[in-house]
DSSP file (Angstrom, degrees, kcal/mol; ACC not computed):
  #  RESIDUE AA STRUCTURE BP1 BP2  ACC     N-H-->O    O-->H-N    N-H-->O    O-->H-N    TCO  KAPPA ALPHA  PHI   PSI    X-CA   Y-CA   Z-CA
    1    1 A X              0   0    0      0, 0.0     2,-0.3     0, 0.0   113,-0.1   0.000 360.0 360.0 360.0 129.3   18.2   79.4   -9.6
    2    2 A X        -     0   0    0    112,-0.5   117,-1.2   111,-0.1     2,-0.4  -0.589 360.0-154.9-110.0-176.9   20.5   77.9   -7.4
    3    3 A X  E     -a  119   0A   0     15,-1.9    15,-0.5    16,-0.3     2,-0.4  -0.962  21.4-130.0-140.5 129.2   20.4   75.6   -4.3
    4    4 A X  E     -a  120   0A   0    115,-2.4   117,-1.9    -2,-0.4     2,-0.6  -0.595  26.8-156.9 -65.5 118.1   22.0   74.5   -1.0
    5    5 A X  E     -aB 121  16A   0     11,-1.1    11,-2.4    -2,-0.4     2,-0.2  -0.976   9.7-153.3-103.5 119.1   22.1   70.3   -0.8
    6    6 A X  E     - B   0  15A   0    115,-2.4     2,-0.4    -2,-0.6     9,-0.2  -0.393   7.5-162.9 -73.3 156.3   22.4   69.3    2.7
    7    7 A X  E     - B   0  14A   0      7,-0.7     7,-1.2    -2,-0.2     2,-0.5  -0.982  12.4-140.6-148.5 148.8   24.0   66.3    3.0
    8    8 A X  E     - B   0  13A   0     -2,-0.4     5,-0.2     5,-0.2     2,-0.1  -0.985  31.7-173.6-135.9 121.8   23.7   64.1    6.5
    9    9 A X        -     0   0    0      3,-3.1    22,-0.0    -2,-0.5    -1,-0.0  -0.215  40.7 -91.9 -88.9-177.1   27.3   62.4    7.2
   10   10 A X  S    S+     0   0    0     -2,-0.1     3,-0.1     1,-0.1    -2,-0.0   0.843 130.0  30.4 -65.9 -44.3   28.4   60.1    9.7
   11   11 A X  S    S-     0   0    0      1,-0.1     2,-0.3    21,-0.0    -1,-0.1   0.512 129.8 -58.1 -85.9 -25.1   29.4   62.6   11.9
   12   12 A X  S    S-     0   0    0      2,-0.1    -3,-3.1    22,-0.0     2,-0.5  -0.924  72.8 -35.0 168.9-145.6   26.7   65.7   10.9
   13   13 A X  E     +BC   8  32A   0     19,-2.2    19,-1.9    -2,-0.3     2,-0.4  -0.988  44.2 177.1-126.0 119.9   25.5   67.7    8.2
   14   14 A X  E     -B    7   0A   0     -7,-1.2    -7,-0.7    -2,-0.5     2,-0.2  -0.990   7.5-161.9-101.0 137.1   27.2   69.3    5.1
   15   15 A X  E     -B    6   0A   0     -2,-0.4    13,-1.3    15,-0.2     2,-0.4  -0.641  10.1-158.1-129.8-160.4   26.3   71.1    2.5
   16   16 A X  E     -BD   5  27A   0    -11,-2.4   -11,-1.1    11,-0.2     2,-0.4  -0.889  23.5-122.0-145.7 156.9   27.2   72.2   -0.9
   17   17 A X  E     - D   0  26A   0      9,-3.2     9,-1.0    -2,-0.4     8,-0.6  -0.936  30.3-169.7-102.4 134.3   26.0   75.5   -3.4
   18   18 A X  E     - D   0  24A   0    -15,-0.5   -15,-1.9    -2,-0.4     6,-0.2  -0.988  11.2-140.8-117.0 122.6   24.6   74.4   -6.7
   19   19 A X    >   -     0   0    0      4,-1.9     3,-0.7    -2,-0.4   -16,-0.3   0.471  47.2 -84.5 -58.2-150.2   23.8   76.7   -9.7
   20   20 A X  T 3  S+     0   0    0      1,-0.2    -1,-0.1   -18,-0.1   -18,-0.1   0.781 127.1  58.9-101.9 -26.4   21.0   76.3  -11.8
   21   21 A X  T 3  S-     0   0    0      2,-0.1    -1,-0.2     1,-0.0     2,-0.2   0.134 118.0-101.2 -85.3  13.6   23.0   73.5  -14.0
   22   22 A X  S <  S+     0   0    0     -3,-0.7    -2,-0.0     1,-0.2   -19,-0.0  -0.053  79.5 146.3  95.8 -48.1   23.7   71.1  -11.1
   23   23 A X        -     0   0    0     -5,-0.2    -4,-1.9    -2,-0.2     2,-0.5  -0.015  45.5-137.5 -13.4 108.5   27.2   72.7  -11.1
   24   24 A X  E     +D   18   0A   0     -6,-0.2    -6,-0.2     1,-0.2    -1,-0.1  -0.851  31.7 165.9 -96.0 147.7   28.7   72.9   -7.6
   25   25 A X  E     +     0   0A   0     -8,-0.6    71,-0.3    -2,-0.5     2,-0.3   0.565  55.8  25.3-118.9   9.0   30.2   75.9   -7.1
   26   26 A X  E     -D   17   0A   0     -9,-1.0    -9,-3.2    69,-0.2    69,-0.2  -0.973  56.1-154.1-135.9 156.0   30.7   76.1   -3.5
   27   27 A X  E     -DE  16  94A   0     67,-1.7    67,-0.8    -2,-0.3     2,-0.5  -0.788  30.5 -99.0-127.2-171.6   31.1   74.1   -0.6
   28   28 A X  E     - E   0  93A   0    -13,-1.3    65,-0.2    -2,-0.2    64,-0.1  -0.907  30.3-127.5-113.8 132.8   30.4   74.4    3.3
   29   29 A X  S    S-     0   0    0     63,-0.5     2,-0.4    -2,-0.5    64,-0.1   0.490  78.7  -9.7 -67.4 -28.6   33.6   75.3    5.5
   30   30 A X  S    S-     0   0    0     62,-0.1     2,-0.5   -17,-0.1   -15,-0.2  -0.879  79.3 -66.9-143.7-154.6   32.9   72.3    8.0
   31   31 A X        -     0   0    0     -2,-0.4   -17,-0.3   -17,-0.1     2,-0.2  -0.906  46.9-145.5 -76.0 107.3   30.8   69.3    9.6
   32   32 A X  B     -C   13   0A   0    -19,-1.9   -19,-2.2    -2,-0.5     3,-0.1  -0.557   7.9-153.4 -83.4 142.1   27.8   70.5   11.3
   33   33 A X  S    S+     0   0    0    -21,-0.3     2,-0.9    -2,-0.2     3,-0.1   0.521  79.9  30.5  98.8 -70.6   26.6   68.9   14.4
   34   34 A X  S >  S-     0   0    0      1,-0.2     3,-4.7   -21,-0.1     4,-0.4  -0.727  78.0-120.5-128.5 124.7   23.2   69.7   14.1
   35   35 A X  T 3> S+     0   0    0     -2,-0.9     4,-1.1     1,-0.3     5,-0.4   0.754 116.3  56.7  -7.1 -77.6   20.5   70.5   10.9
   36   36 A X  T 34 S+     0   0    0      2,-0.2     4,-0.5     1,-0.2    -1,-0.3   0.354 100.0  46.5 -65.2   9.3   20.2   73.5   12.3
   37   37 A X  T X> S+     0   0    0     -3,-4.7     3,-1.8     2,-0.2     4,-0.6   0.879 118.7  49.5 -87.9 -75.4   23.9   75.1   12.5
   38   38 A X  H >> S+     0   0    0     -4,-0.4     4,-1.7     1,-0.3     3,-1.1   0.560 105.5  50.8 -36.7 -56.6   24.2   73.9    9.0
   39   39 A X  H 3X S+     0   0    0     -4,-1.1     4,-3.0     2,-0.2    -1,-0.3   0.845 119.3  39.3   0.2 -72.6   21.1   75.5    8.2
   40   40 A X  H <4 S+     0   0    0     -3,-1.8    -1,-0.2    -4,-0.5    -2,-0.2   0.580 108.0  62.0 -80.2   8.6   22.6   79.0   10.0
   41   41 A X  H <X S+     0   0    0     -3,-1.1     4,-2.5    -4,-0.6     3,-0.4   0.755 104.1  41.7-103.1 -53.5   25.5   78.4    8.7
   42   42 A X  H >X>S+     0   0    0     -4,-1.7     4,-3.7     1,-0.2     3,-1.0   0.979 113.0  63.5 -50.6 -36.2   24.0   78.7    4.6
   43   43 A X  H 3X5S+     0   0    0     -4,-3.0     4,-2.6     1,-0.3    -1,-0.2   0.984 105.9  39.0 -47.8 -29.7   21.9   81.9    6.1
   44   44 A X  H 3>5S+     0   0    0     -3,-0.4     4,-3.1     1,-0.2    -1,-0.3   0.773 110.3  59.6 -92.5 -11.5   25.0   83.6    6.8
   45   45 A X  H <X5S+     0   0    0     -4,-2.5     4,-0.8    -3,-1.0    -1,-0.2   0.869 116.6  38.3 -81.0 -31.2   26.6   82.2    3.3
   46   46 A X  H  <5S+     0   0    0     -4,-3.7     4,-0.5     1,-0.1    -2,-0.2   0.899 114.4  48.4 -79.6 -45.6   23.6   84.1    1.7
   47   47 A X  H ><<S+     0   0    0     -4,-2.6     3,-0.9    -5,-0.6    -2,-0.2   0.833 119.0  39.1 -20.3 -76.6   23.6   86.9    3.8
   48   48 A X  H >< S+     0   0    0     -4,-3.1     2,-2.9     1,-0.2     3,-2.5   0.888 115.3  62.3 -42.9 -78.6   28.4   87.6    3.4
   49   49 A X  T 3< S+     0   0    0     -4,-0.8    -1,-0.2     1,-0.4    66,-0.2   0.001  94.1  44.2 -81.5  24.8   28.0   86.7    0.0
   50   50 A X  T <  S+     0   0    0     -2,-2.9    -1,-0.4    -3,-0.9    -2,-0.2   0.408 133.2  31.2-120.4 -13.7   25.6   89.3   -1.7
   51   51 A X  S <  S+     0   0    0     -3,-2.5    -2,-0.2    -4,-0.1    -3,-0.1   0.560  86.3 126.9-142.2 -41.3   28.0   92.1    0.4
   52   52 A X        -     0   0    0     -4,-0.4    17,-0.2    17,-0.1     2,-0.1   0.002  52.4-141.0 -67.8 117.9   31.2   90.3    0.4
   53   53 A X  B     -f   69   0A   0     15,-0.8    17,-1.8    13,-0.2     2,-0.2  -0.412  22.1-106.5 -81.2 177.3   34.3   92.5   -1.0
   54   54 A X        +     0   0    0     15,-0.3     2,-0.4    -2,-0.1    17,-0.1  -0.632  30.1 179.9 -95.0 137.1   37.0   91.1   -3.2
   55   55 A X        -     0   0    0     -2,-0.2    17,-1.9     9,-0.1     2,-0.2  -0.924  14.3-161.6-142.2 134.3   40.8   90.4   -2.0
   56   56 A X  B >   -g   72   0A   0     -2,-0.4     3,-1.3    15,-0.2    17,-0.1  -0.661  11.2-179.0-121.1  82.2   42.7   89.0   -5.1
   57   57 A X  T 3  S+     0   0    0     15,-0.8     5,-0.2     1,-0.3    16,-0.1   0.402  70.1  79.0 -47.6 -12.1   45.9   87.2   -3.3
   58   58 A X  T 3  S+     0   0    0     15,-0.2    -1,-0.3     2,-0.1     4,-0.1   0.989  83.0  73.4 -55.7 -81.2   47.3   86.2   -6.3
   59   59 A X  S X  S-     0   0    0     -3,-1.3     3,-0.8     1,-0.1     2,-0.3   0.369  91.0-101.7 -69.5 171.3   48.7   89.7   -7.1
   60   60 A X  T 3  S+     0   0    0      1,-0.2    -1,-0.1     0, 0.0    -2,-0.1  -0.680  99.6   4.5 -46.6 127.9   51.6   91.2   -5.3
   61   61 A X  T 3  S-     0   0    0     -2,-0.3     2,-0.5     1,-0.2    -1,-0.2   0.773  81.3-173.9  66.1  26.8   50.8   93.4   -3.0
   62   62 A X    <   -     0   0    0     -3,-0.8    -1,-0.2    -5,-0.2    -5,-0.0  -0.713  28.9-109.6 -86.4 142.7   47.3   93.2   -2.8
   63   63 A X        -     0   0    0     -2,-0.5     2,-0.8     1,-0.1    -1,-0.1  -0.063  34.2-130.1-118.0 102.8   45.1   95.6   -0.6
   64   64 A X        -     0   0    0     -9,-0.1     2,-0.3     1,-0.0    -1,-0.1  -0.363  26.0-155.3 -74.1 132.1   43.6   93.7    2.3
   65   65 A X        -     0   0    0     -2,-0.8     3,-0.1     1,-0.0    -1,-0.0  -0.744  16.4 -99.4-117.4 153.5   39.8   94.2    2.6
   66   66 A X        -     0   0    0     -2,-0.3     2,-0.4     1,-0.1   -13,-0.2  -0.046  55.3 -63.5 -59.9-172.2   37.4   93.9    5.5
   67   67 A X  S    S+     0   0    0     20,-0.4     2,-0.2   -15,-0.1    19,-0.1  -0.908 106.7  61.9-113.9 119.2   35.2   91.0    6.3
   68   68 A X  S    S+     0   0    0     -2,-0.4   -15,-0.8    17,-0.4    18,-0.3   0.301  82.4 145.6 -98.1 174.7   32.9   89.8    4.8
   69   69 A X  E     -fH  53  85A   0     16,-1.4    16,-1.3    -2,-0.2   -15,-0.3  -0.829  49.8-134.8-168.9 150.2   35.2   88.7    1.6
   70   70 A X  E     - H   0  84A   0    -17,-1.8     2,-0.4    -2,-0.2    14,-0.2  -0.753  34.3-157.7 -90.4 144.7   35.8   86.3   -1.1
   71   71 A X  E     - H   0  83A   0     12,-0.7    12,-2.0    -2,-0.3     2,-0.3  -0.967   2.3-146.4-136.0 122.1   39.3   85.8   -1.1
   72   72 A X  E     +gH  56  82A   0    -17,-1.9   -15,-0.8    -2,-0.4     2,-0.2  -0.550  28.8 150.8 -86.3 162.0   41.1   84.4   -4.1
   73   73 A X        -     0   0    0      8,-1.4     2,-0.2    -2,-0.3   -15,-0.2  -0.771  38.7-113.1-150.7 178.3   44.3   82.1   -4.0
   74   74 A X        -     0   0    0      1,-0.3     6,-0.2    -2,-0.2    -2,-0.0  -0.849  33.5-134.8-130.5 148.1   46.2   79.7   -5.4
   75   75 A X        -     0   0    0      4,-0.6    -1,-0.3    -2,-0.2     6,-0.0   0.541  32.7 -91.7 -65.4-162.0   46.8   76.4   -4.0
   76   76 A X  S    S+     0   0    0      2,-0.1    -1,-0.0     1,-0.0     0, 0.0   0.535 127.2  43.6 -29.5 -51.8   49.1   74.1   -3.4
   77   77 A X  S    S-     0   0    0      1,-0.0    -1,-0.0     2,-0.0     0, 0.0   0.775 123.2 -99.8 -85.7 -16.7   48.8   72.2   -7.0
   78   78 A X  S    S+     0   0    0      1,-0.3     2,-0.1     3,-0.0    -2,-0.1   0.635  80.6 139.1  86.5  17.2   48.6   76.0   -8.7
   79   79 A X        -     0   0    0     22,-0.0    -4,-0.6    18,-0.0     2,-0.4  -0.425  57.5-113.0 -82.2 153.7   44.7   75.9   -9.0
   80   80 A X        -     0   0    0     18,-2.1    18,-0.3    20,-0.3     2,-0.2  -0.940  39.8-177.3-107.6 118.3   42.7   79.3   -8.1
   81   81 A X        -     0   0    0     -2,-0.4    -8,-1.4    16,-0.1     2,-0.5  -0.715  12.1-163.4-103.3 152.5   40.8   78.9   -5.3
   82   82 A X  E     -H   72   0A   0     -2,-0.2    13,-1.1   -10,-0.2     2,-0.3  -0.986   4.9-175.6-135.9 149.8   38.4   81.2   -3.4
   83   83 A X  E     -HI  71  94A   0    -12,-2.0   -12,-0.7    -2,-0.5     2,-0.6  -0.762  20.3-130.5-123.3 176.3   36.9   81.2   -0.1
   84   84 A X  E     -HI  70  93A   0      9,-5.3     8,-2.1    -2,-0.3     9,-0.8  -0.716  15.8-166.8-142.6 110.9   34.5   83.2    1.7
   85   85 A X  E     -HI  69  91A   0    -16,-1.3   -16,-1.4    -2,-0.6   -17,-0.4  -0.606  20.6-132.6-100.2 128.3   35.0   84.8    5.5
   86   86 A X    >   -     0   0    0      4,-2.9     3,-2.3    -2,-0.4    -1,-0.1  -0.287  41.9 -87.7 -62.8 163.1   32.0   86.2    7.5
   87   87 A X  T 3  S+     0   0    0      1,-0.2   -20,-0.4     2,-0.1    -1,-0.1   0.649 127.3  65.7 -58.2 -26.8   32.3   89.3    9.0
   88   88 A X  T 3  S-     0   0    0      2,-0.0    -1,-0.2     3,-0.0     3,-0.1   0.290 121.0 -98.7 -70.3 -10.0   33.7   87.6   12.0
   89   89 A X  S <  S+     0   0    0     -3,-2.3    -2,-0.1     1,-0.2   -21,-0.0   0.305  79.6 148.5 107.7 -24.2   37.0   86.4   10.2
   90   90 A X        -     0   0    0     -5,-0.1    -4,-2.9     1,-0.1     2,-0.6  -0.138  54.6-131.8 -58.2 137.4   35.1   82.9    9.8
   91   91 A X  E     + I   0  85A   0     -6,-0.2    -6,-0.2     1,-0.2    -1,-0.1  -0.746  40.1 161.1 -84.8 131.7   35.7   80.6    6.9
   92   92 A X  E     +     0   0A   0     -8,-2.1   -63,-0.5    -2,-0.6     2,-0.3   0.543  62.3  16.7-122.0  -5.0   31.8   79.7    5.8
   93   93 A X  E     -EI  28  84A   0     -9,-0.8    -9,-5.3   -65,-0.2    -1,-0.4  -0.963  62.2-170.6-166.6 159.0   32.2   78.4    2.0
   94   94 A X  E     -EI  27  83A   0    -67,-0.8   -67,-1.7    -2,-0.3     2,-0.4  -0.845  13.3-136.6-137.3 154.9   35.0   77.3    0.1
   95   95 A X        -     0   0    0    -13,-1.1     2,-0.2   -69,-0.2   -69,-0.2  -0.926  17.6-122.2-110.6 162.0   35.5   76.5   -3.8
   96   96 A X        -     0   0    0     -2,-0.4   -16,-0.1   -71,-0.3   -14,-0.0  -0.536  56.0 -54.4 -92.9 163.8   37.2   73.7   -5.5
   97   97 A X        -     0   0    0     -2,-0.2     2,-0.3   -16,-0.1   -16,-0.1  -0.061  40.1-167.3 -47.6 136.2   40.3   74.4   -8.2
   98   98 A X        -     0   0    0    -18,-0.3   -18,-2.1     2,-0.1    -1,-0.1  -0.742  11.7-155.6-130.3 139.7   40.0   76.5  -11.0
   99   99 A X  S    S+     0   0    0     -2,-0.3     2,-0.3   -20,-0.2    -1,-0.1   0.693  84.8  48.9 -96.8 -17.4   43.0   76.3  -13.8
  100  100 A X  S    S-     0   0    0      1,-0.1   -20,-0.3   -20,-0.1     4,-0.2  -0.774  80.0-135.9-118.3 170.9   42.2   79.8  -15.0
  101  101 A X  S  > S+     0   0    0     -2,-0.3     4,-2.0     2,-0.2     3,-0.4   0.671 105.3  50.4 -89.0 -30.3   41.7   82.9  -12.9
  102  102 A X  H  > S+     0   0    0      1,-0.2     4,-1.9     2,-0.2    -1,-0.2   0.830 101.3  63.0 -92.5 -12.6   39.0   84.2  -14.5
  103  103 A X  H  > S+     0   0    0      2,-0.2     4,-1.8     3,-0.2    -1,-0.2   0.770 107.0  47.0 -36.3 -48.9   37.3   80.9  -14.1
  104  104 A X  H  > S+     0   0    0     -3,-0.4     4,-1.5     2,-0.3    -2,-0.2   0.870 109.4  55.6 -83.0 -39.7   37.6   81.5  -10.3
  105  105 A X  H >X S+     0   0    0     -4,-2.0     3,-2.3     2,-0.2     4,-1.9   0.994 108.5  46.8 -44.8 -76.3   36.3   85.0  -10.6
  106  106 A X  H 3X S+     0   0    0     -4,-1.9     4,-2.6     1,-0.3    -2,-0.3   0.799 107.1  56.4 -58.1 -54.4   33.4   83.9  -12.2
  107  107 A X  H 3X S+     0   0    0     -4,-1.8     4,-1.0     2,-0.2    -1,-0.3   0.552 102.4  54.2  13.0 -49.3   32.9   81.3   -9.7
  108  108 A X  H XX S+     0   0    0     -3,-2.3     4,-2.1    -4,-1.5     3,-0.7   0.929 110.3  51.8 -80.4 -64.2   32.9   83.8   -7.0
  109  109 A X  H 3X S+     0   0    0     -4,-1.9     4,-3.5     1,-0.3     5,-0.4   0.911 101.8  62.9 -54.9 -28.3   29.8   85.8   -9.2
  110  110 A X  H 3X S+     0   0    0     -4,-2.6     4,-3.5    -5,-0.5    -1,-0.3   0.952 100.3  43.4 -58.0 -47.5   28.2   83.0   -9.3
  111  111 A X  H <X S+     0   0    0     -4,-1.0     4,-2.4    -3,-0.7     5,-0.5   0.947 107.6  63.6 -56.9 -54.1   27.6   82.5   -5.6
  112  112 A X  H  X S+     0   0    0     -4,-2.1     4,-1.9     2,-0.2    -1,-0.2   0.957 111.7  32.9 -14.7 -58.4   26.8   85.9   -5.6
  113  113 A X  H >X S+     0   0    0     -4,-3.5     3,-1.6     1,-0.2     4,-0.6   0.962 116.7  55.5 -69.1 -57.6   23.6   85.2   -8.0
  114  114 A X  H >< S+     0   0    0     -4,-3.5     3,-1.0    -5,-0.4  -112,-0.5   0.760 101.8  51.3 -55.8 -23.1   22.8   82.1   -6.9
  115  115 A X  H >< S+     0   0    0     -4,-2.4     3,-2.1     1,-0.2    -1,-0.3   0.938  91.6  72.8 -65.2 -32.1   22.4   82.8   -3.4
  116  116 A X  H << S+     0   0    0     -4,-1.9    -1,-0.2    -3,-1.6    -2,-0.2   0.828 119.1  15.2 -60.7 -11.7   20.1   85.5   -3.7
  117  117 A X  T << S+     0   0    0     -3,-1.0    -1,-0.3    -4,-0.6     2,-0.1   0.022  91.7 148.4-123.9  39.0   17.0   83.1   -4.8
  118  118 A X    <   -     0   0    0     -3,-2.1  -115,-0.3    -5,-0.2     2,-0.2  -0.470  39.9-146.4-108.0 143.3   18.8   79.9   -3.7
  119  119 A X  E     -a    3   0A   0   -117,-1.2  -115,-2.4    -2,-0.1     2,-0.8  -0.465  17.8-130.7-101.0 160.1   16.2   76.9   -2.3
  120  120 A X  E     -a    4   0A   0   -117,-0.2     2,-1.0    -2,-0.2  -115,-0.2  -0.811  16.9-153.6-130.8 102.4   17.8   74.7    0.7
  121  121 A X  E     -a    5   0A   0   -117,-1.9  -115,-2.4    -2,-0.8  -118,-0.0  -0.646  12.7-156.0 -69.5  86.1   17.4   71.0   -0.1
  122  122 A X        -     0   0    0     -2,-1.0     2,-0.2  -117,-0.1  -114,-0.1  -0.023  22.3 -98.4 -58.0 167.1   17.3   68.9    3.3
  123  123 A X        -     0   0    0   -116,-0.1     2,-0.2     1,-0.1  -116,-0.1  -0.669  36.3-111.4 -84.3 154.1   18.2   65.2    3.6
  124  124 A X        -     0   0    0     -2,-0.2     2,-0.2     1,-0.1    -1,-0.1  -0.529  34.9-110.1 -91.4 147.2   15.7   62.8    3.6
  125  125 A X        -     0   0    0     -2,-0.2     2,-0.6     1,-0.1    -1,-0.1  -0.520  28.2-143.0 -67.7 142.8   15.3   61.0    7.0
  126  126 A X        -     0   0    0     -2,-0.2     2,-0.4    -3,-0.0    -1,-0.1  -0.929   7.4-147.5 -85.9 105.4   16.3   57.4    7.1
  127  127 A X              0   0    0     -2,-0.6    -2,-0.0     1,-0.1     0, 0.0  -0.636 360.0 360.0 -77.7 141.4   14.4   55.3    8.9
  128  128 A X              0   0    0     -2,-0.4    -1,-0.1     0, 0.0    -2,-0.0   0.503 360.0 360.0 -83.5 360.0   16.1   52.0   11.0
């Protein structure tokens, strides 16, 4: 089963996707302001991403598909990277570099599974 870890910055909240092995395989597209954007911002990451078609930009010529989508890439360094747009065009989760392709495919199924039972692990408050 996997899980969202919130994380409380200097600046807001981020969080991250974990699989059931600790593994992250996603992260969250910015800095949140408040718990609760962050919070609606994972809703919508489970929501796209049980729905979310495929665009694989690597190839030539590949067939653009609506939003929602995982969209595969490669980077800058030549990693495969994927991201994940809301129905609105919006970036909401991102993955880190992959050296194989099918590595990043499988990356992308993972958020698939894991969101669907996925637990959301807040930060613990600090008191001053």
């Amino acid at each position: 089963m996997g899980k969202f870890v919130i994380k409380q910055t200097k600046t807001g909240y981020t969080f991250s996707l974990k699989a059931g092995n600790g593994e992250v395989i996603a992260t969250g597209g910015e800095v949140f302001n408040t718990l609760t954007s962050c919070k609606n911002s994972i809703e919508s990451v489970i929501k796209n991403a049980q729905i979310a078609n495929f665009e694989d930009q690597t190839v030539e010529g590949y067939a653009e598909e609506k939003n929602p989508k995982f969209e595969m890439y490669v980077d800058k360094k030549g990693e495969y990277r994927f991201r994940l747009k809301a129905r609105n065009g919006e970036q909401i989760a991102a993955s880190e570099g992959y050296t194989a392709k099918a590595g990043c495919k499988n990356g992308i199924e993972s958020v698939r599974k894991n969101v669907v039972d996925a637990v959301i692990v807040e930060p613990e408050v600090v008191e001053e």
